[in-house]
C-alpha positions in Angstrom: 112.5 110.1 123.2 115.7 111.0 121.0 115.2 113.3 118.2 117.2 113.1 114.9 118.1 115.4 112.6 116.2 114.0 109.3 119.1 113.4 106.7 121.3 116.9 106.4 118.3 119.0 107.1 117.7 120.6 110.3 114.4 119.5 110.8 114.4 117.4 114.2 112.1 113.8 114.3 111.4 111.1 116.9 113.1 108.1 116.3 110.0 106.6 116.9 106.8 108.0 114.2 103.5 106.8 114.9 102.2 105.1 111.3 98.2 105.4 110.9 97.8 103.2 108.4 95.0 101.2 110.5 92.9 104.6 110.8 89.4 104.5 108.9 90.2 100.7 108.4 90.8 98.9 112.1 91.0 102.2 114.0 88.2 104.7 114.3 88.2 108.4 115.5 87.8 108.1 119.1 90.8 105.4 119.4 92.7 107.1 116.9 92.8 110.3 119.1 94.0 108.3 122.2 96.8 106.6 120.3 97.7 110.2 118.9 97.6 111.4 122.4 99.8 108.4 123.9 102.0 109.4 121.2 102.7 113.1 122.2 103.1 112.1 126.0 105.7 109.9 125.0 107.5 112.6 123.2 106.7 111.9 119.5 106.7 114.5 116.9 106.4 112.9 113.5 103.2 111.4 112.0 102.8 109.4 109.3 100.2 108.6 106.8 98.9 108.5 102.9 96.5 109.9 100.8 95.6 106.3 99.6 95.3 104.8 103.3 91.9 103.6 103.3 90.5 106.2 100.6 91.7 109.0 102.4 89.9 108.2 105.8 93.0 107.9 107.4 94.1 111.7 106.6 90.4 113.0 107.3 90.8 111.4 110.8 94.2 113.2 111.5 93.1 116.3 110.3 90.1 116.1 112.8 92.0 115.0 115.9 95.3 116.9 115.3 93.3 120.2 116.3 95.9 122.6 118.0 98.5 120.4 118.2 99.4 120.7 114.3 102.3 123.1 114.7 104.3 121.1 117.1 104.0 118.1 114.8 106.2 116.4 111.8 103.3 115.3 109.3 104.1 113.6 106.2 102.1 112.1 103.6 102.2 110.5 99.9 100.8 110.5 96.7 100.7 107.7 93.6 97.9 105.4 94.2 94.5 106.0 92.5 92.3 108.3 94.0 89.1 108.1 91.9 88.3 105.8 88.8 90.0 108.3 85.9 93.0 107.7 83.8 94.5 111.1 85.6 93.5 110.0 89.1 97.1 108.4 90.2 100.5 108.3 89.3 103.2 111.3 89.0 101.8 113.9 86.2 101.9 117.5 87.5 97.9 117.2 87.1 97.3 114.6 89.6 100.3 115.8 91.8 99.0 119.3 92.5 95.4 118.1 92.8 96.9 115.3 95.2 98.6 118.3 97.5 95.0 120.4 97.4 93.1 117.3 98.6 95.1 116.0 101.6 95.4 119.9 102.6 91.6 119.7 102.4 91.6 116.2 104.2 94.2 116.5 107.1 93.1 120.3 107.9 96.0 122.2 107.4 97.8 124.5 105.0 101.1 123.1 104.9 102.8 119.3 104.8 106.0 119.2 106.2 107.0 116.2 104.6 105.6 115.1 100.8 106.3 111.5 99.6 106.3 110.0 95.5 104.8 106.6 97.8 105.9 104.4 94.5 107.6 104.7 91.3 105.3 105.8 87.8 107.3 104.6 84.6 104.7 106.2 83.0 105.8 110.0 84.1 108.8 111.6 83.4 110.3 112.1 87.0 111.1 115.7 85.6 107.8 116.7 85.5 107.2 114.9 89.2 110.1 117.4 90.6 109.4 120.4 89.1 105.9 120.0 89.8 106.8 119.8 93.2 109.3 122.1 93.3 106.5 124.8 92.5 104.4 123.3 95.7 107.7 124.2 97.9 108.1 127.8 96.5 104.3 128.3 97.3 104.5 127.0 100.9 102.0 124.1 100.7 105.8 121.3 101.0 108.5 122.0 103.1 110.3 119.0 102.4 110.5 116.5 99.5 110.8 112.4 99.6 110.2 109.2 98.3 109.5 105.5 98.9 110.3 101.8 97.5 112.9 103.7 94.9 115.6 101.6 93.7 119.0 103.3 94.0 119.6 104.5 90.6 116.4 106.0 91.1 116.6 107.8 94.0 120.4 109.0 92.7 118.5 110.1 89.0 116.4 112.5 91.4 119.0 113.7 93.4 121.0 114.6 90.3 117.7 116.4 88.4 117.5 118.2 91.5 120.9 119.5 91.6 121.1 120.4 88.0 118.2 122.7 87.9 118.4 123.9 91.2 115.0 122.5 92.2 114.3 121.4 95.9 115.5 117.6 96.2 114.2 114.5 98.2 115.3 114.7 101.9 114.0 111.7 103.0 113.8 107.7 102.0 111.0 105.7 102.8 111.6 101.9 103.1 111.0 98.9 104.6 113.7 97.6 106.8 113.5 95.0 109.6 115.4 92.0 110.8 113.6 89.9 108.3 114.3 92.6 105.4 117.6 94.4 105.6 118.2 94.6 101.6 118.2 98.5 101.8 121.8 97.8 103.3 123.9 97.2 100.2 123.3 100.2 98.2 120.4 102.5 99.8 121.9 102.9 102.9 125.1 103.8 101.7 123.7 106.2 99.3 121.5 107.9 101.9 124.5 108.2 104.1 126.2 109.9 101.1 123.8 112.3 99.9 122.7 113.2 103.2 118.8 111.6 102.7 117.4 110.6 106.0 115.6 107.7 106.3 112.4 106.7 107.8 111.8 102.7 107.6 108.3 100.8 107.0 107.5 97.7 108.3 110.2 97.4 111.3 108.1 94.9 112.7 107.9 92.6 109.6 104.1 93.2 109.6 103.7 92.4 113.8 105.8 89.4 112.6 108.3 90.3 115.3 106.0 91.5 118.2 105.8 87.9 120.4 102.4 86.7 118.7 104.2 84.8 116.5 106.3 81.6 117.6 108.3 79.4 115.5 106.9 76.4 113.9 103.4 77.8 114.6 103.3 79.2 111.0 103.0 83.2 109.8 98.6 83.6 109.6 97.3 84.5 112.7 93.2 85.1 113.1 92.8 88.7 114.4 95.6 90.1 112.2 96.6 91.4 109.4 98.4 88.3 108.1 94.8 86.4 108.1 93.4 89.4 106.5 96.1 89.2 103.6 98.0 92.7 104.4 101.5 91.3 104.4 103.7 89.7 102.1 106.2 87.2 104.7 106.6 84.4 101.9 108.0 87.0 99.1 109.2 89.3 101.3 111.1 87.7 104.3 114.7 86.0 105.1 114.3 82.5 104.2 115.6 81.5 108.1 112.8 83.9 109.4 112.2 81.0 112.3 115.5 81.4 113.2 115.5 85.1 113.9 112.4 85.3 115.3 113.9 82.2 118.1 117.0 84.9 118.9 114.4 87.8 118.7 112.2 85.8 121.6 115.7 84.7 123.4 117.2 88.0 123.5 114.1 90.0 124.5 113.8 87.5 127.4 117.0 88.2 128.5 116.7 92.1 128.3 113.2 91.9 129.8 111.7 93.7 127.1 109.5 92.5 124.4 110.1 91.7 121.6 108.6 94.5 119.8 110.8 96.6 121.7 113.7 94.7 121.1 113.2 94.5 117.6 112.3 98.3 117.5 115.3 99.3 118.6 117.5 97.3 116.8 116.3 98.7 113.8 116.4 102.5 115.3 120.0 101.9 116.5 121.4 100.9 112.3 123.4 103.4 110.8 121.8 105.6 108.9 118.1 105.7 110.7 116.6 108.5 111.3 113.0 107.0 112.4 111.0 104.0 112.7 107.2 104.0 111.7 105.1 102.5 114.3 101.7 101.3 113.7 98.7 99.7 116.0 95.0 99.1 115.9 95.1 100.3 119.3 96.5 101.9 121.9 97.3 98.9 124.2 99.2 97.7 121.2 100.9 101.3 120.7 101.9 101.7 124.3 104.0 98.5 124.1 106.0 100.1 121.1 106.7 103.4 122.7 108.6 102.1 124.9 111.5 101.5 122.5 112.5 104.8 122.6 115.4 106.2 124.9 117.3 103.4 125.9 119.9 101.2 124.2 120.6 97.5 123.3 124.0 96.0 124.4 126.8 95.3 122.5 126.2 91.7 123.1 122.0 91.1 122.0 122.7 94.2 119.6 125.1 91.2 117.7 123.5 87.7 118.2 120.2 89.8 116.1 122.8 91.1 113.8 124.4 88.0 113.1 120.9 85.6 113.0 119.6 88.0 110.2 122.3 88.7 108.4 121.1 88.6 104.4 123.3 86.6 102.0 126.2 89.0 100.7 125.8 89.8 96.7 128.0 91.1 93.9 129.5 93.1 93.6 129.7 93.9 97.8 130.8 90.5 98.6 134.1 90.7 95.7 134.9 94.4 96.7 134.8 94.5 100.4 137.7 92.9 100.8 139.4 95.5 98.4 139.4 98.0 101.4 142.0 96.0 103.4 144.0 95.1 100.2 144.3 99.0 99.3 144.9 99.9 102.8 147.7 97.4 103.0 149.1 98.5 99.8 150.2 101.8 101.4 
């Protein structure tokens, strides 16, 4: 397993995190602790989860199966969604944040979180107030580092500059989703990240198991015993309009490579500028094992482009009119 440096920190994750998302919903304990324990043995460190994954069952289930093994782990969470039926029970406001931070301390057994996510944006808070509140957490030990998820780029740039104006701890890390069927993070949040130094852990880098081989063209995107029957995922608003199309060079390629093409799409994603991780998620192990094995080895040059070039999104302003403006400036010298 590689490890990356997460943005311009020096706090080292696997390129590969294991999402838990599924736990307290399709996952119980028992198979929760074996796909934490496959994790480890394949040499990941980082874990993801939420406080609102499943009403907080799927932190209570970390905290009980992490045990001793806290300390060598990367654990990261979120806060925004509602956690009880009161008008202060989501959202940003220094209120709900700090009692957020208590209660997954309380849930995932542990008196620190090494990485704390805003999971989505609250027009109805001041992002001030968000930062300094959690600036306060960071200077008390229960945060190490700060991030965020599904910000647009202005956003994420407004934080960085609070941040640096007052001196406050700033958002290390960017949470979104990026695949070959969604790769709009790539005209402005990429760049940015790469800019500000804010490492960036994707969601989704299997378009929803979209990309994992259950799926074949012309077969349609609902299949019964997953979460596209069960209404989890989004492929009609979400996805590249040629999605067929990719998932055909997907299927070729990782036939090729003899890998699947979970694997294949995996690493792909891991190997885009930028990248620091890819969050992995199963129901079970058997499903898990197949994804770990996308760590520690590399695509060639020549798959690595036929997936680039099938999924490549449609250029927008003003990217497509000033790209060409490198070349004319360079020649002008």
């Amino acid at each position: 397993m590689e490890y990356r440096n997460l943005g311009r920190t020096g706090l080292k994750v696997s390129e590969i995190c294991l999402g838990t998302m599924t736990f307290g919903l399709y996952t119980d304990e028992a198979e929760a602790g074996k796909m934490l324990g496959l994790s480890l043995d394949a040499g990941v460190n980082f874990i993801d989860t939420a406080n609102g994954y499943n009403e907080g069952r799927s932190e209570s289930i970390l905290g009980n199966i992490m045990g001793s093994r806290r300390d060598d782990l990367v654990l990261s969470t979120k806060f925004f969604n509602p956690m009880g039926p009161g008008p202060n029970d989501s959202g940003w406001s220094r209120s709900h944040l700090i009692q957020s931070v208590d209660a997954s301390l309380k849930r995932l057994k542990t008196d620190y979180i090494d990485i704390f996510y805003l999971h989505h944006v609250d027009v109805q808070t001041p992002i001030e107030e968000a930062l300094r509140a959690l600036n306060d957490l960071v200077s008390q030990g229960k945060i190490r580092y700060l991030a965020c998820s599904n910000f647009e780029a202005w956003r994420l740039m407004d934080a960085l500059w609070i941040s640096d104006h007052h001196d406050w701890s700033r958002i290390e890390c960017y949470q979104p989703q990026y695949s070959l069927m969604v790769r709009d993070i790539e005209d402005e949040l990429i760049p940015l990240c790469q800019h500000k130094g804010v490492g960036v852990v994707v969601w989704a880098p299997l378009a929803a198991g979209y990309l994992t081989g259950k799926y074949k063209p012309g077969q349609g995107r609902k299949l019964e015993g997953t979460r596209s029957a069960d209404g989890w995922v989004f492929l009609d608003h979400f996805y590249s309009q040629n999605s067929e199309n990719i998932l055909s060079t997907l299927l070729e390629v990782s036939e090729n490579l003899g890998r699947s093409p979970a694997q294949v799409a995996l690493r792909w994603v891991i190997e885009q500028a930028g990248i620091s991780s890819a969050i992995v998620g199963a129901r079970n192990g058997d499903q898990l094992k197949d994804n770990l094995f996308a760590g520690s080895w590399k695509l060639d040059e020549v798959s690595k482009k036929k997936l680039t070039q099938v999924s490549e999104p449609r250029k927008r302003y003003p990217k497509y009119m000033e790209t060409p403006m490198v070349e004319r400036r360079h020649n002008a010298v």
